[in-house]
C-alpha beads as a LAMMPS data file, in Angstrom:
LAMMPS data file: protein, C-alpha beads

118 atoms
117 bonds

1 atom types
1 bond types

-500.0 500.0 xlo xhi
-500.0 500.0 ylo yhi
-500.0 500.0 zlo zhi

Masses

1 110.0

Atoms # bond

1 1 1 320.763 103.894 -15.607
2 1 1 321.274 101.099 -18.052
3 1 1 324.411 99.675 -16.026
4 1 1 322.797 100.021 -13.263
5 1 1 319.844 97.965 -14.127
6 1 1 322.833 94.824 -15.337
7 1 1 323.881 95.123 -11.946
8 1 1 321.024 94.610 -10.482
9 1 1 319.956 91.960 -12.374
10 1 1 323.114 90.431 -11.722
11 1 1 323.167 90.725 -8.025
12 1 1 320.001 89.105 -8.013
13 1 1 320.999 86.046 -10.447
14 1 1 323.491 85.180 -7.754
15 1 1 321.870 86.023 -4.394
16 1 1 319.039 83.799 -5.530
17 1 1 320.793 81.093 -4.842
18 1 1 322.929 81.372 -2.047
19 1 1 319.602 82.755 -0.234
20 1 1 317.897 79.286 -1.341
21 1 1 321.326 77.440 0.126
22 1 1 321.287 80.243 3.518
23 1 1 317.175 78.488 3.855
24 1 1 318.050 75.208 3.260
25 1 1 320.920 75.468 5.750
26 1 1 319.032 76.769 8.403
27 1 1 316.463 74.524 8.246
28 1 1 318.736 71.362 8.358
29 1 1 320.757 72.680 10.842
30 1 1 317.535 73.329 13.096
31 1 1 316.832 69.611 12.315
32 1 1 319.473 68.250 12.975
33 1 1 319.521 69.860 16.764
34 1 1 316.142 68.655 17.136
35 1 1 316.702 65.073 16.356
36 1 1 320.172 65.623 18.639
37 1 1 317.735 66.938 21.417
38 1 1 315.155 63.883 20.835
39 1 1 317.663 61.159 20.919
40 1 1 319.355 62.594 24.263
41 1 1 316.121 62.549 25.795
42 1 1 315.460 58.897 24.845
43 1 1 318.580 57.957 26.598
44 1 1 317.443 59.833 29.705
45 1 1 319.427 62.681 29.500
46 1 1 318.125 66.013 31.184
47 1 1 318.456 68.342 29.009
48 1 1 318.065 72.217 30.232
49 1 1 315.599 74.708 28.008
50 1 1 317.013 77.587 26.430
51 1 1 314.896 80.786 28.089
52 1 1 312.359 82.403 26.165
53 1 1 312.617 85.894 25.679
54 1 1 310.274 88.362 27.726
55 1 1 308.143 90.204 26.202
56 1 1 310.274 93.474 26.273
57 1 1 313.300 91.932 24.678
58 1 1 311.262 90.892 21.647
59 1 1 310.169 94.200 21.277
60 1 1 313.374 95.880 21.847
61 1 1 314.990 93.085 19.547
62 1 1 311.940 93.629 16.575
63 1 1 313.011 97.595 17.112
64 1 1 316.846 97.868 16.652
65 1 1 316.110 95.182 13.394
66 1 1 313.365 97.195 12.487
67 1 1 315.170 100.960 12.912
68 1 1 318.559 99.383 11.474
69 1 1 316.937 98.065 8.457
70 1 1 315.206 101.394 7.813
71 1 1 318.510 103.454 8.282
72 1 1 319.828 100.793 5.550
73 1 1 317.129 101.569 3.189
74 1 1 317.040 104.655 3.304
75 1 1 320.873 105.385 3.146
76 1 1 321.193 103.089 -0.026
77 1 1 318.885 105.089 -1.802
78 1 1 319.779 108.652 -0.819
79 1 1 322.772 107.146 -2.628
80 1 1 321.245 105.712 -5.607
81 1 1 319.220 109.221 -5.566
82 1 1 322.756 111.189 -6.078
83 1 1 322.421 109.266 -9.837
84 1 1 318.373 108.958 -9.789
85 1 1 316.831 111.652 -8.255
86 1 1 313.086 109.900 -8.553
87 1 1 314.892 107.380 -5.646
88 1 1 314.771 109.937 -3.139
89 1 1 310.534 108.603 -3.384
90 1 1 311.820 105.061 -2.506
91 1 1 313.799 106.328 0.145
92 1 1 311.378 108.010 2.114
93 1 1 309.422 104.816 2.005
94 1 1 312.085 104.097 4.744
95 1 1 310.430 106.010 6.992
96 1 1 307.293 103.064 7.627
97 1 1 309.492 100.599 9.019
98 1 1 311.383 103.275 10.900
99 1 1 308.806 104.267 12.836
100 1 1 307.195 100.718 12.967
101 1 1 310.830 100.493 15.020
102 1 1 310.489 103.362 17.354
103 1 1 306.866 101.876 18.202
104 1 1 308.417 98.551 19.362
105 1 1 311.057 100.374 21.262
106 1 1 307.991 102.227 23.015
107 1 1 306.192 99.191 23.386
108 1 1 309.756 97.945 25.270
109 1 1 309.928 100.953 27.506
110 1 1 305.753 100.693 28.478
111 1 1 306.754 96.697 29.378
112 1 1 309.016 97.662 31.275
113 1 1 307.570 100.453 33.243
114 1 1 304.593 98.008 33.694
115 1 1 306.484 95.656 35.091
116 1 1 308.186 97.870 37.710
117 1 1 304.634 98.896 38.700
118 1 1 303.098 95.457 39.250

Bonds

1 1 1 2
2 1 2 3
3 1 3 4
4 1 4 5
5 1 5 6
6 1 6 7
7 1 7 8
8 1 8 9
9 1 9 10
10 1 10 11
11 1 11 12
12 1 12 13
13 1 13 14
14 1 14 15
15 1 15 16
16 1 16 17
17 1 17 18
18 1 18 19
19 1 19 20
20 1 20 21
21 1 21 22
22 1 22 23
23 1 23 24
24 1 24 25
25 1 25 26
26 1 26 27
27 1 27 28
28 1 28 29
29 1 29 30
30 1 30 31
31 1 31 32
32 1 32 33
33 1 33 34
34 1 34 35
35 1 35 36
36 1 36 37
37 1 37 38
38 1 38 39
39 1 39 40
40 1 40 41
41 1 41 42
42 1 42 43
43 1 43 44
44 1 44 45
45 1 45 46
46 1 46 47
47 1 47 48
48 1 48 49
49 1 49 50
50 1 50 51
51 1 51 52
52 1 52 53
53 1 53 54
54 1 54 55
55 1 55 56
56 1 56 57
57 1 57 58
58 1 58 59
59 1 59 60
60 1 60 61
61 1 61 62
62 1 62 63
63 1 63 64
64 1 64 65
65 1 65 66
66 1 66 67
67 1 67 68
68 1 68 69
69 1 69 70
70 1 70 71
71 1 71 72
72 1 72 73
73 1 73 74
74 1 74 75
75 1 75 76
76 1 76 77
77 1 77 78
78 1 78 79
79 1 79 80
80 1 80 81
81 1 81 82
82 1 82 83
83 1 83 84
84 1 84 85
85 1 85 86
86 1 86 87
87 1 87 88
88 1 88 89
89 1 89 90
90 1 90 91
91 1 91 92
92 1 92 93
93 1 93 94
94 1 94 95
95 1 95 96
96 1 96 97
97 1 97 98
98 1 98 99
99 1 99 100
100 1 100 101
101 1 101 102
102 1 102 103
103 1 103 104
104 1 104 105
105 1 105 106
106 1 106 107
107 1 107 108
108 1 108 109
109 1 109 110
110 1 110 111
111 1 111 112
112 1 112 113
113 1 113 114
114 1 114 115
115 1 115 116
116 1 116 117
117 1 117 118
């Protein structure tokens, strides 16, 4: 468990930072189309709007990223478990945002019957 613990710790000296860098990139790149978007409007340029999702697509998108990040978790520690048998605990914790992911996948499917209704 020891090496496993100076892993860890350095996995997480690194990822700090490049997470800090993946932030600060977003958020300039998100300016920089803004002010891009202001200035061509200025000149008079018409400028189309990107759609917004429906509803149903951000509840299908908020389940696959839900379910996929619970099959993640969980699958990373059934394999830590294999060395650490108390991780099979962590694991199941897995199953909240799974099925936090299956709702939003109903919640899709009841949009979309809705909808069909109307």
């Amino acid at each position: 468990m020891d090496g496993l613990t100076g892993l860890a710790a350095v996995v997480m000296f690194f990822a700090l930072p490049v997470a800090v860098v993946g932030l600060y990139t977003f958020y300039r790149v998100r300016k920089l189309r803004t002010e891009e978007r202001l200035a061509a409007m200025q000149r008079g340029v018409n400028i189309p709007m990107e759609p917004e999702l429906s509803e149903s697509a951000k509840s299908r998108r908020y389940g696959i990223l839900l379910t996929a990040g619970a099959v993640g978790y969980m699958m990373a520690f059934t394999i830590v478990a294999r060395y650490e048998p108390d991780a099979m605990i962590a694991a199941a914790l897995g199953a909240i945002p799974f099925t936090l992911g299956l709702g939003y996948f109903l919640d899709s499917t009841l949009i979309r019957r809705d909808s069909r209704v109307s």
